[in-house]
N, C-alpha and C positions, 0 to 999 in steps of 0.2 A: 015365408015358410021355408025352413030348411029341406033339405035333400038328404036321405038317407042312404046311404051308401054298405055293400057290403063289407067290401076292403077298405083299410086304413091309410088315409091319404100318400103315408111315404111306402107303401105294399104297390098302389098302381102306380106313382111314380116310377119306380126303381123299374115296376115289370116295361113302361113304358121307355126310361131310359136303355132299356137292354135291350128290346126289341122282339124281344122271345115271347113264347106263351110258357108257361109251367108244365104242360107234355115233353116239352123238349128237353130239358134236364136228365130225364130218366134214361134208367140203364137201357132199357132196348131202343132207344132213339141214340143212345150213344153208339151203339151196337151198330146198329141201323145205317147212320151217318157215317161209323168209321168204315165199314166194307163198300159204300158206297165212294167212299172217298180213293179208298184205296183201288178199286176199281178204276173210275176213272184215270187214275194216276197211270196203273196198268196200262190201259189202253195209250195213253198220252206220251210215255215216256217208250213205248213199242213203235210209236211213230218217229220219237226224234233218233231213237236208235238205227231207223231206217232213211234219215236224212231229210225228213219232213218236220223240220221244227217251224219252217212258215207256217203250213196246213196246219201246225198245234196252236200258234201265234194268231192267224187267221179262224181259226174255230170257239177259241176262248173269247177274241173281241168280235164275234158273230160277220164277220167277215168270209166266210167259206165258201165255197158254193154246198147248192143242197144236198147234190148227192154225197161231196164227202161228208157233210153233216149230215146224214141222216146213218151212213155209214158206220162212223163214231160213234153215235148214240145208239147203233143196235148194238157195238161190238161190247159197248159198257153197262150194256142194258144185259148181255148174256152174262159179262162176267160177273158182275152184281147178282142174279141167279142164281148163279153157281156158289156164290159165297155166302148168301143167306138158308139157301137150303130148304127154303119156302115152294109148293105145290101150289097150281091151280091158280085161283081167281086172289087167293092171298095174296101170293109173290107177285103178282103181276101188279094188282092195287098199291103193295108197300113201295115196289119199284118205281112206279108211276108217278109217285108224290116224293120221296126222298132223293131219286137222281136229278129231275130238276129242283129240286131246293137249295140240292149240294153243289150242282152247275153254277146256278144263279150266285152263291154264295163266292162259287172261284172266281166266277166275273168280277161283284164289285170289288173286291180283293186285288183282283188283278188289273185294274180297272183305279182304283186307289193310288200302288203300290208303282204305279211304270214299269210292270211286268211285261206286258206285251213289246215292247219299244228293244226293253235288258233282253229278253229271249231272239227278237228280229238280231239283234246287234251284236248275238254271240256267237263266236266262228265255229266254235269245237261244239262236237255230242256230249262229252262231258259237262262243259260248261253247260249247254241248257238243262240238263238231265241235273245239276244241280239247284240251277233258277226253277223248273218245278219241284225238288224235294222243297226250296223254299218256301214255296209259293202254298205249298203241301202243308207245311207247319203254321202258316199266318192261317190259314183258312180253318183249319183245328181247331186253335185260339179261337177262330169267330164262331165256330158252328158250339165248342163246351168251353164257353169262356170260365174261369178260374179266377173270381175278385180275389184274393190273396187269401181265400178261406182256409186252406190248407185241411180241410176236410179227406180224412180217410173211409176208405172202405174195408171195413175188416173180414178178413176172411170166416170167422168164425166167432158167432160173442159168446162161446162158452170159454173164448179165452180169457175174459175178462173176469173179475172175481166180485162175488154178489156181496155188496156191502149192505145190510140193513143199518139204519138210524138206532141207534143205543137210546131207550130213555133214560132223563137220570132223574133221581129224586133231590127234592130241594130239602 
């Protein structure tokens, strides 16, 4: 007896090669994902500015101790807050599930990539403060990946001009 399925064999494929669910595509998880990202980066690169690129090195591959990680994660948890602009039991819920997503995400990125090893092994603030923008843009890539669709988002479709189908007589 066959199995009935609702999706089309190459639909769960692909969702399964990508690793995503189809929530995650959308505008406010993109939204969502980017101020979270940009947060943590905040907080991360306020540390190597201050001569803590170990503690960032040490905190990305969960090497830290607890208090500075628990530290970190308030200071990215408020700025995250602050950049979403969410009240109440909302902002705390959206927080709560998209800062560790986007963590998790810098890990195996970072974790992949010999990021941790590049960042120990860089002398200057400069240098790491540019191995995280790196590190900033591969995780981008992975959280709204971009198969070569080149799909736009238009600002407006009344810019576009309404073509009706002409009938023609034979």
């Amino acid at each position: 007896m066959k199995k009935l399925t609702l999706l089309p064999h190459f639909l769960r494929t692909a969702g399964q090669l990508t690793g995503m669910a189809a929530w995650q595509t959308g505008r406010l998880f993109r939204k969502a994902a980017a101020s979270a990202l940009e947060a943590i980066q905040d907080v991360l690169r306020a540390e190597v500015k201050k001569g803590n690129a170990k503690l960032v090195a040490d905190f990305l591959s969960n090497k830290a101790l607890p208090a500075a990680r628990a530290l970190l994660l308030e200071r990215m948890a408020a700025r995250l807050l602050v950049r979403l602009g969410l009240r109440g039991v909302l902002a705390s819920s959206v927080i709560g599930w998209i800062l560790p997503f986007v963590l998790e995400q810098m890990v195996n990125v970072g974790q992949r990539t010999g990021f941790f090893d590049k960042l120990r092994a860089n002398g200057t603030v400069q240098e790491s403060l540019l191995r995280l923008e790196e590190l900033k843009q591969l995780v981008w890539k992975r959280l709204v990946p971009d198969h070569g669709t080149s799909a736009e988002v238009l600002d407006d479709d009344a810019q576009l001009p309404l073509q009706l189908p002409t009938q023609t007589k034979l």
